[in-house]
C-alpha positions as CSV (number, residue, x, y, z in Angstrom):
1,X,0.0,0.0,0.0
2,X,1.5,3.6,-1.0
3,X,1.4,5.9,2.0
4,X,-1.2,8.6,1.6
5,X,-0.4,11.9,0.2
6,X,1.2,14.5,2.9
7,X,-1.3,16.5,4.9
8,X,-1.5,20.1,4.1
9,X,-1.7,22.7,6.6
10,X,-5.2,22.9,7.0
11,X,-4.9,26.4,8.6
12,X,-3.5,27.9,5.4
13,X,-6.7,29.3,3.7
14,X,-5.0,28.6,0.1
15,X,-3.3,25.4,1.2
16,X,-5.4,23.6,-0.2
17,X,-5.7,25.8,-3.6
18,X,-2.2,25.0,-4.7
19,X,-2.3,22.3,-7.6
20,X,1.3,20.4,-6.8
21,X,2.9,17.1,-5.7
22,X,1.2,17.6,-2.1
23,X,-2.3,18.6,-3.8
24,X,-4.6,15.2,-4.1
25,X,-7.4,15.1,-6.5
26,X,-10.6,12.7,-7.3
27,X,-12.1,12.7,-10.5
28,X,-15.2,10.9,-11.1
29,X,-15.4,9.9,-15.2
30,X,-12.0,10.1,-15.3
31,X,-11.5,8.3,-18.2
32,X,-13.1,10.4,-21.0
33,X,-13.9,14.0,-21.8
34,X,-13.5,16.6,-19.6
35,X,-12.8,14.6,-16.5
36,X,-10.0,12.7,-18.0
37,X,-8.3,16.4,-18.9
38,X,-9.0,17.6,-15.6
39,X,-7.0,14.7,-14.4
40,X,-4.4,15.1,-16.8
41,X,-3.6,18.6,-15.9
42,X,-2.9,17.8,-12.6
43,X,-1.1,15.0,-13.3
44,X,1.1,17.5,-15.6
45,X,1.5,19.8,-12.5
46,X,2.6,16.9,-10.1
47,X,-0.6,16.5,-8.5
48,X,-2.0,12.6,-6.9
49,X,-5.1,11.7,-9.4
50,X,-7.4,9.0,-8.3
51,X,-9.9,8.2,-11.5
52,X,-12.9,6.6,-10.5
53,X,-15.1,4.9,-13.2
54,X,-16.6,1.8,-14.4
55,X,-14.6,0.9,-16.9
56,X,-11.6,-1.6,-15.9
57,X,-9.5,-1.2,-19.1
58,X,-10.0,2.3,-19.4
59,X,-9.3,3.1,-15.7
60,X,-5.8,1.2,-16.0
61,X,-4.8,3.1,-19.2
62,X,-5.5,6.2,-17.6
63,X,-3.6,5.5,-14.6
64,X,-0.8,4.8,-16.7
65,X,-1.0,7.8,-18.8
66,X,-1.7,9.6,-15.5
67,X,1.6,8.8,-14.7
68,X,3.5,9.1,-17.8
69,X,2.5,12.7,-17.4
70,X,4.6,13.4,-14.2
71,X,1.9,12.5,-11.7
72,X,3.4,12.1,-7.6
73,X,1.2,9.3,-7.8
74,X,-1.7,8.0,-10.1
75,X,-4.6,6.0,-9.1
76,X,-7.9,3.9,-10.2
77,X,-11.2,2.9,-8.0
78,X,-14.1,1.0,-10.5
79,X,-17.3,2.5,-9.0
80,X,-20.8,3.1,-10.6
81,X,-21.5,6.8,-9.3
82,X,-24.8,6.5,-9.9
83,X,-25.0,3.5,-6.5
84,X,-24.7,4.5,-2.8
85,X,-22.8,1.8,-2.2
86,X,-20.0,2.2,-4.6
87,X,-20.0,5.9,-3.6
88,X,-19.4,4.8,0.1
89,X,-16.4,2.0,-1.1
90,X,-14.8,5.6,-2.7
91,X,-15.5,7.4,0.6
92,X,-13.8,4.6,2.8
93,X,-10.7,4.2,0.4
94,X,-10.2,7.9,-0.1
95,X,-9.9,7.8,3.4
96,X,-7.3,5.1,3.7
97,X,-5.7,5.3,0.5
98,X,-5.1,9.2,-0.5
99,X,-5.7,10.7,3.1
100,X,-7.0,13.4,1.9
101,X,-8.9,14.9,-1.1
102,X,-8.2,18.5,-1.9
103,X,-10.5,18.6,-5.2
104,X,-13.6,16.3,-6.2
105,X,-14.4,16.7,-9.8
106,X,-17.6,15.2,-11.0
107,X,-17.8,14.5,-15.0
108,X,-20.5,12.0,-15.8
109,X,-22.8,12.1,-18.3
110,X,-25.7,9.9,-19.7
111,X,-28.1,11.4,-22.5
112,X,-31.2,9.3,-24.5
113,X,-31.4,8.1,-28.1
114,X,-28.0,6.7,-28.3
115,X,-26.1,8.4,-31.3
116,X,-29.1,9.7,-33.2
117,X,-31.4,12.7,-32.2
118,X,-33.0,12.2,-28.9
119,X,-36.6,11.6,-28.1
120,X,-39.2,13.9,-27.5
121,X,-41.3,13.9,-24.2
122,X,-43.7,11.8,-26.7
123,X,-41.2,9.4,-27.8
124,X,-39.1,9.2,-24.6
125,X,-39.8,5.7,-22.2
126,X,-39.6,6.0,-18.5
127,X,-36.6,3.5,-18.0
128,X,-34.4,6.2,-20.5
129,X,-35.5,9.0,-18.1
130,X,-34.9,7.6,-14.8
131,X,-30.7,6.3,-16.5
132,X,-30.6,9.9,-17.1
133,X,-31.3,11.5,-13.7
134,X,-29.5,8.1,-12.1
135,X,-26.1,9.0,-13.5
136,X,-26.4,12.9,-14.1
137,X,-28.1,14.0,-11.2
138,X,-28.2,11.1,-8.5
139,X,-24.5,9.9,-9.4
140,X,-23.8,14.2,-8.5
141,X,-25.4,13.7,-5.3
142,X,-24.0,10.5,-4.4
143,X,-20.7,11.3,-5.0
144,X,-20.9,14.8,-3.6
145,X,-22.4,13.2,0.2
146,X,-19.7,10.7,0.2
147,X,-16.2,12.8,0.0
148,X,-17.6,16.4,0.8
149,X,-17.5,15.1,4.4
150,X,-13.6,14.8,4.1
151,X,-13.5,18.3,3.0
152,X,-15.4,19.8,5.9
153,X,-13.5,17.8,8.5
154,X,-10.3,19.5,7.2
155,X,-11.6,22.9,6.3
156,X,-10.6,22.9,3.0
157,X,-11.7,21.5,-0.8
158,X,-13.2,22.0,-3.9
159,X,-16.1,20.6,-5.4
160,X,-16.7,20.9,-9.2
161,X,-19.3,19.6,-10.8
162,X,-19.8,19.6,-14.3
163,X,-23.3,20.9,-15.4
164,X,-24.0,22.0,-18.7
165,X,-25.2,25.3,-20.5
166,X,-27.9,23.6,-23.0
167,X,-27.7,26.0,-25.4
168,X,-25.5,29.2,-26.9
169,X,-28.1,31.2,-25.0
170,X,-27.3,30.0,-21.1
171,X,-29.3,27.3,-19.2
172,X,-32.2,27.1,-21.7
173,X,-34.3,24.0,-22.0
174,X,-33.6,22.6,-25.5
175,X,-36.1,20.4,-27.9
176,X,-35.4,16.5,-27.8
177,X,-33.6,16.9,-24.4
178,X,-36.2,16.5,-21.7
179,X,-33.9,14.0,-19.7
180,X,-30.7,15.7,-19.8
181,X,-31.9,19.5,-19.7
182,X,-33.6,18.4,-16.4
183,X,-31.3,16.7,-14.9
184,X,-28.3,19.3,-15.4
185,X,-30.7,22.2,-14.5
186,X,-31.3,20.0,-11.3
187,X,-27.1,19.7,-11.3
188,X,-27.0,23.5,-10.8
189,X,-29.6,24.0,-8.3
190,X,-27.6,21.3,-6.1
191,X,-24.5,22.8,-6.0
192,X,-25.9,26.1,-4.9
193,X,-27.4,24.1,-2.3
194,X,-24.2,22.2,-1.3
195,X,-22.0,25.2,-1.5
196,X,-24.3,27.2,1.1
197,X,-24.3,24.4,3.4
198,X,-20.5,24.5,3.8
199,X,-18.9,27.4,3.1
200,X,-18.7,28.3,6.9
201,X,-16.2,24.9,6.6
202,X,-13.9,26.5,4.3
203,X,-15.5,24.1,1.2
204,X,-16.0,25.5,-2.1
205,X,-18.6,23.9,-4.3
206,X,-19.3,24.9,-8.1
207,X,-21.3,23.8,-11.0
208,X,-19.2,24.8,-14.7
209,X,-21.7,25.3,-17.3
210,X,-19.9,24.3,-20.5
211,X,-21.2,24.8,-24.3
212,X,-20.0,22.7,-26.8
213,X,-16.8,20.9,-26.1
214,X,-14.9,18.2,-28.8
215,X,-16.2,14.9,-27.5
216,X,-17.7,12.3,-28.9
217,X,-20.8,12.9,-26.8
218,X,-21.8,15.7,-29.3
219,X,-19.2,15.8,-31.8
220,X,-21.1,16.0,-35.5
221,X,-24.2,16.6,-33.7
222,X,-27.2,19.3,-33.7
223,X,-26.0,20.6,-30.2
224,X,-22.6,20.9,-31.5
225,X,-23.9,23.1,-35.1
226,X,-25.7,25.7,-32.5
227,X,-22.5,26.3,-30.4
228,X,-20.6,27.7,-34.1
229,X,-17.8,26.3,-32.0
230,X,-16.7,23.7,-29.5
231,X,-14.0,24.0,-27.0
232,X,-11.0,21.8,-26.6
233,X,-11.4,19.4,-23.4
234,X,-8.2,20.4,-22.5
235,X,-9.3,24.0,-22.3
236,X,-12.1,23.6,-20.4
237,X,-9.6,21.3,-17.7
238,X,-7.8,24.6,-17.7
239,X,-10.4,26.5,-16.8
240,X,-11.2,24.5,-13.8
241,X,-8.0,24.1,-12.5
242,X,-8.1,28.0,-12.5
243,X,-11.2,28.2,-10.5
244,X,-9.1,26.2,-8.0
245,X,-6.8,28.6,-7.7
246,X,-9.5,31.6,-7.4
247,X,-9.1,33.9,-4.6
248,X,-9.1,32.1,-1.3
249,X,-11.6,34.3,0.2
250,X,-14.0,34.6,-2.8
251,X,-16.1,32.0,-4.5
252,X,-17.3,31.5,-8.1
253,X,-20.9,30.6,-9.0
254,X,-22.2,29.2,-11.7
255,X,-20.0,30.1,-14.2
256,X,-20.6,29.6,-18.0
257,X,-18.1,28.3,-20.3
258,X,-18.8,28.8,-23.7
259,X,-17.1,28.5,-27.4
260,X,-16.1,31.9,-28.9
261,X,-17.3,32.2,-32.4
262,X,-14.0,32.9,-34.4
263,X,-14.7,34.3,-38.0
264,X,-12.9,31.6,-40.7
265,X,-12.0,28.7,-38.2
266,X,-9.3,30.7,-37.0
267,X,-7.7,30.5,-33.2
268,X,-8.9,32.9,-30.6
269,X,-6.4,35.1,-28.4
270,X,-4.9,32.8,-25.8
């Protein structure tokens, strides 16, 4: 067993804030998209990186890449986010395994119709609707209740959860996405919740509204046309790992991250 990651100093206010070799992170969906970028960025800064997913091959070829890309240590759990009792497993071997958990990241994502256009309310069957809200909105709270305790016992952490912005307009409800509009509205409701209840500990909790962003969840697709852009995965990890790094007596809520429309294909400013 490796030991667990050096304790931080739990009275420093940006201790905790400080993506390095003594920063620990969690990062449920791990694997793909935006939470396997989030991982590898703070991998690439030194950071420990747990990936938690369901996926066995996938989880060991991210730990290896994990630490091909300078990682003080990489790590796997196989857990279903959307069942209490894999959530609780996490909890208990955060606890003994890592120590500590300075950032939860939740990137999870289920949708209906498979790769063709989704259902309307008409069309859509109950068993699709309740997959949805199990892994976008019940697999948020279970994994949100089982290491946000860890957080508030140390007065310290950050919890991101990845929401969505629906359309080029904000947090609009969009045709032939009944399911997943409601259950990433519901997503940003929660974490205002959550983040009231323990920002008196010190915890920070957030919901990132993304637009369009280059994965195969949306890549070719109607919701990817409306954006007139996507971003990069790898920008949007970026992002995040700045929000991290935000003030340590400020909060951000609810922010939108969106594609700029850039005339002839050409790259934005950096």
């Amino acid at each position: 067993m490796t030991d667990p990651a050096p304790e931080t100093d739990a009275t420093d206010p940006n201790a905790a804030r400080v993506v390095g070799p003594d920063f620990v992170a969690v990062v449920i969906g791990g694997t793909s998209g935006i939470g396997r970028a989030v991982a590898m960025a703070v991998a690439a800064r030194g950071g420990t990186v747990a990936v938690v997913g369901r996926n066995a091959e996938r989880l060991a070829a991210t730990e290896a890449a994990l630490t091909g890309a300078g990682a003080a240590r990489a790590a796997s759990f196989r857990a279903d986010a959307s069942r209490p009792e894999d959530m609780d497993a996490l909890a208990a071997w955060c606890r003994t395994e890592l120590g500590r958990v300075d950032l939860l990241t939740v990137s999870i994502v289920a949708t209906t119709g498979g790769a063709g256009l989704p259902p309307q309310v008409k069309d859509l069957t109950l068993a699709d609707w309740q997959n949805t809200l199990d892994v976008n909105l019940h697999g948020v709270f279970l994994s949100n209740r089982a290491i946000v305790p860890m957080m508030v016992e140390r007065g310290a952490g950050q919890v991101i959860n990845i929401g969505s912005a629906l359309s080029p307009a904000g947090m609009k409800g969009q045709p032939h996405s009944a399911a997943y509009s409601a259950s990433k509205f519901a997503v940003a409701a929660f974490s205002q919740q959550v983040a009231r209840e323990v920002e008196e500990d010190g915890v920070r909790v957030t919901a990132i509204l993304p637009g369009a962003v280059k994965t195969p969840l949306i890549e070719g697709s109607a919701i990817d046309a409306a954006f007139g852009g996507a971003m990069t995965p790898e920008s949007v990890a970026t992002g995040i790992l700045e929000l991290v790094g935000f003030m340590g007596d400020a909060k951000v809520l609810d922010p939108y991250f969106m594609p700029m429309r850039v005339r002839g294909g050409g790259k934005a400013g950096r």
